[in-house]
Steps between C-alpha positions, in 0.01 A plus 500: 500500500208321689352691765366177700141546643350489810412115456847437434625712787249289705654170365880561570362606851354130518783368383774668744260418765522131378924541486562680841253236670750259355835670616597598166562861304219727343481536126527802329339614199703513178328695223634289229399185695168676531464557130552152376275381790218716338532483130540071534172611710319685241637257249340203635139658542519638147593135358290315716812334629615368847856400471894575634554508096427876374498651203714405186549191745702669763613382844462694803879583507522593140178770514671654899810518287294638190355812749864573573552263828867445480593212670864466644751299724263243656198524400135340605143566285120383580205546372122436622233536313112510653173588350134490659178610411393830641218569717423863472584760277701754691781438785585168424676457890312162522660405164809592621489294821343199378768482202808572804303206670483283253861577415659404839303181563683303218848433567659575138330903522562493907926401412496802285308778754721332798844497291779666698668573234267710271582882612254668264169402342265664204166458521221553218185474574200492237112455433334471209323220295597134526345275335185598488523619889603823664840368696782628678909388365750551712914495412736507793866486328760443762857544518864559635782625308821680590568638863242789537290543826228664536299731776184424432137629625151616456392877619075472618276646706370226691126562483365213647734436762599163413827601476563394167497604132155469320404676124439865582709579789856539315687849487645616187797717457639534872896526491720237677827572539779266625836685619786186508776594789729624275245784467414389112153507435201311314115644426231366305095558533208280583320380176138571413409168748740662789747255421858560459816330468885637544802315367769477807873376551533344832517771845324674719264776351247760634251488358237803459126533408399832394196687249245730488235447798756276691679522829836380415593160625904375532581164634902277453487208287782241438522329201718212514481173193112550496262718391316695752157613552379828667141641494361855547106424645294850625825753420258830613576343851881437384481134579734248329459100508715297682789371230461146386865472629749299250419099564727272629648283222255223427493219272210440247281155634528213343150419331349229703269209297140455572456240733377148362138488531342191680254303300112501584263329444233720282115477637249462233360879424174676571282513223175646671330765315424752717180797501485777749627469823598217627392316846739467763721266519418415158844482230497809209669372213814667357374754243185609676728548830737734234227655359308566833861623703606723222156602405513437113599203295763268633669510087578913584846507523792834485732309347913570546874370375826536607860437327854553625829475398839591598853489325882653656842422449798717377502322124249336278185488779329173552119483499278359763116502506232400713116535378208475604124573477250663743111573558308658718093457612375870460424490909661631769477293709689185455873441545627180271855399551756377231303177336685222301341204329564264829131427645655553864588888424169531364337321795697768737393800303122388493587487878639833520170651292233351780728620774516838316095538458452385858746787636297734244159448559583428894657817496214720313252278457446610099831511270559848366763639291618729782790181594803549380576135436725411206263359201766264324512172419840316341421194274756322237164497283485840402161505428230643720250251382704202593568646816159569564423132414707376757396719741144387448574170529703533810220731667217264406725189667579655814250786597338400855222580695671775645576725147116395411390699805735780442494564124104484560 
């Protein structure tokens, strides 16, 4: 049985954060989901494969059903799968971030996350060699089958104050207890990442933390057609988090198309070699304004995809699939957003990169590291060098007097 990790524990955290901004239930872990999350994980860094389609050709479905996922009555599956190259050796927080990111700014992977009717979720998260490159896969294996609800929660001691679960802060084997009306009761015990999960027919339960070092905390839940969430942050001062109360009934959105872009006419580019710094007022062209912003060579990229999929019915399940390819500069400091092959979505995202440098450098006068911008870029190409081509090109068009004097 997987004991998920801290990473993991920080992921589902993202995710429910994600869900109960968007009015809908938490997700609970399911160790079965969890262990065909991880071994398609594993799988695919050991073959050097990124794809839905696992080992001995399986499906998502057929490997959840393979770990001993049963599914029943009407059922719903997902899958997304995520990999990135790492940045240091140890912690991997960013990696887990960047890849959540990445993940909820394309709308196949967002559908999945933000799917009110997926009640539990495994999660399998993995580094190792990838081609050549240290990287980061992630599986998140969604799903709803049968009637069972769920109390659901993470036990920390909030460190930093923020409130919120980070890697390090979760509380292993406290107690919760849940007493129904009827005076029958439930228990299980926070997991190695303070995480827990209880199994729940519809009522009103007290619910109980208690362990070793604790004060003990009680608080009344209802749990109604949804599963509920209810957190124990700082228990030595016997504090409980307010319950994500059940959500009002929503219905999923309808995915909305890209608007049409307008055509524009495309100035002829820079092609100015540049030495040192330049004079005011004076253009940069593209790749010595990359090279000089990020400090190294415009072509050094951290490089990222993503895949999802998603199947349900109560028969034979239909397939649908949405792919798509992603890359990253190895900055931190630019924000990119979704890019197709129209030259007025490129023109707004070359937009969106000056306006991003001039908040940056107006703000601290020399990038660092220290922002905590998102560092992804989504391009039908799939290929960092094309997408660095582009970008080039674009930069070299359009860069003004004003990005001269501030990249200077």
């Amino acid at each position: 049985m997987p004991q998920h990790s801290a990473q993991e524990q920080y992921l589902l955290e993202l995710i429910n954060a994600e869900r109960a901004k968007a009015g809908v239930q938490p997700l609970a872990f399911d160790n079965d989901l969890s262990e065909a999350a991880e071994g398609h994980s594993k799988w695919m860094l050991a073959t050097d494969t990124f794809s839905h389609t696992g080992s001995g050709g399986s499906t998502p479905t057929q490997r959840m059903k393979a770990a001993g996922y049963t599914l029943a009555g009407s059922w719903a599956t997902g899958e997304n799968i995520a990999w990135a190259t790492t940045r240091s050796p140890t912690g991997y927080n960013d990696e887990i971030l960047l890849l959540h990111n990445n993940l909820m700014n394309s709308p196949g992977h967002r559908a999945n996350i933000l799917n009110g009717n997926f009640r539990e979720v495994g999660l399998g998260f993995e580094v190792g060699d990838y081609r050549g490159r240290s990287s980061g896969f992630v599986a998140e294996n969604f799903a709803k089958t049968g009637s069972d609800l769920f109390l659901t929660g993470v036990a920390f001691d909030d460190k930093d104050g923020d409130r919120s679960y980070d890697p390090g802060e979760g509380l292993s084997g406290l107690t919760i207890t849940a007493k129904s009306s009827t005076g029958t009761t439930f228990t299980t015990k926070t997991m190695t990442a303070g995480g827990y999960d209880l199994a729940l027919k519809p009522g009103t339960y007290t619910v109980t933390f208690s362990g070793a070092g604790i004060e003990a905390s009680t608080r009344t839940v209802s749990v109604g057609s949804k599963n509920v969430k209810l957190d124990l942050v700082d228990p030595k001062l016997g504090a409980v988090a307010a319950v994500h109360d059940e959500p009002a009934a929503v219905s999923d959105p309808a995915p909305q198309q890209d608007p049409t872009p307008t055509a524009q006419a495309e100035p002829a580019p820079t092609t100015q070699p540049v030495s040192g710094q330049p004079a005011s007022g004076q253009p940069v062209s593209g790749s010595e304004w990359l090279a000089n912003f990020f400090g190294k060579q415009g072509a050094n990229f951290r490089s990222g995809q993503t895949l999802a999929e998603h199947e349900e019915g109560e028969g034979t399940p239909g397939t649908a699939k949405e792919s798509g390819a992603q890359v990253a500069l190895e900055g931190d400091n630019i924000v990119f957003p979704q890019l197709g092959n129209a030259r007025g979505q490129l023109d707004d995202a070359i937009e969106q990169v000056r306006d991003s440098v001039s908040t940056a450098l107006a703000t601290a006068g020399d990038p660092k590291p220290s922002f905590d911008w998102a560092e992804y870029a989504h391009t039908q190409a799939g290929d960092a060098d094309a997408l660095a081509a582009k970008l080039i090109e674009q930069l070299s068009a359009h860069n003004n007097s004003v990005i001269a004097d501030q990249a200077a």
